[in-house]
Wavefront OBJ file of the C-alpha trace (Angstrom):
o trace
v 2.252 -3.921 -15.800
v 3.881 -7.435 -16.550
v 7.100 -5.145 -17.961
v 7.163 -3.341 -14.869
v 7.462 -6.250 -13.080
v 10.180 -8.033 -15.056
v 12.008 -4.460 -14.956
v 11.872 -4.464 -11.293
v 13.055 -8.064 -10.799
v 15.505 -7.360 -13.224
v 17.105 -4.558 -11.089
v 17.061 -6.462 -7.941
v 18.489 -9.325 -9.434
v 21.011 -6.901 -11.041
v 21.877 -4.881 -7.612
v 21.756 -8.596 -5.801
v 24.322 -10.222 -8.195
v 26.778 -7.427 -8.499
v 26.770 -7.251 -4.620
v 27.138 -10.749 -4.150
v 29.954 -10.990 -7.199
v 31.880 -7.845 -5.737
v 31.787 -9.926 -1.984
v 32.735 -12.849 -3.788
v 35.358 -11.986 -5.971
v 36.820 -8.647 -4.358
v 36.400 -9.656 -0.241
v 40.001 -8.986 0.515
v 40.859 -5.332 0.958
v 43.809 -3.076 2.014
v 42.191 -3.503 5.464
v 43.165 -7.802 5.145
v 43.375 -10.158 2.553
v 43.379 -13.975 2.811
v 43.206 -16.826 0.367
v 40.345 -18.042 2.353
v 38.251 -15.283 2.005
v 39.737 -14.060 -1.104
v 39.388 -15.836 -4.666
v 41.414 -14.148 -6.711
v 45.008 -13.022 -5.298
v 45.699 -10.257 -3.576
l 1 2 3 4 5 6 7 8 9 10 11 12 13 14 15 16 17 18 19 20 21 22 23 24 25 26 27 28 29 30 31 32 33 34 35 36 37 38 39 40 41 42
């Protein structure tokens, strides 16, 4: 049961951190791209 857990907060964690690295790190699109909003360059 404890795995289970720890599996399941693993995969949130995993699907909440790619999300939130992908909006960090690739916000800026063909629709617009700014410095601001973008880290790396476009």
């Amino acid at each position: 049961m404890e795995i289970e857990m720890e599996m399941e907060i693993d995969v949130e964690a995993l699907q909440l951190l790619p999300a939130d690295d992908e909006v960090a790190l690739f916000p800026c699109g063909p629709t617009s791209c700014t410095e601001s909003n973008c880290t790396r360059t476009c």
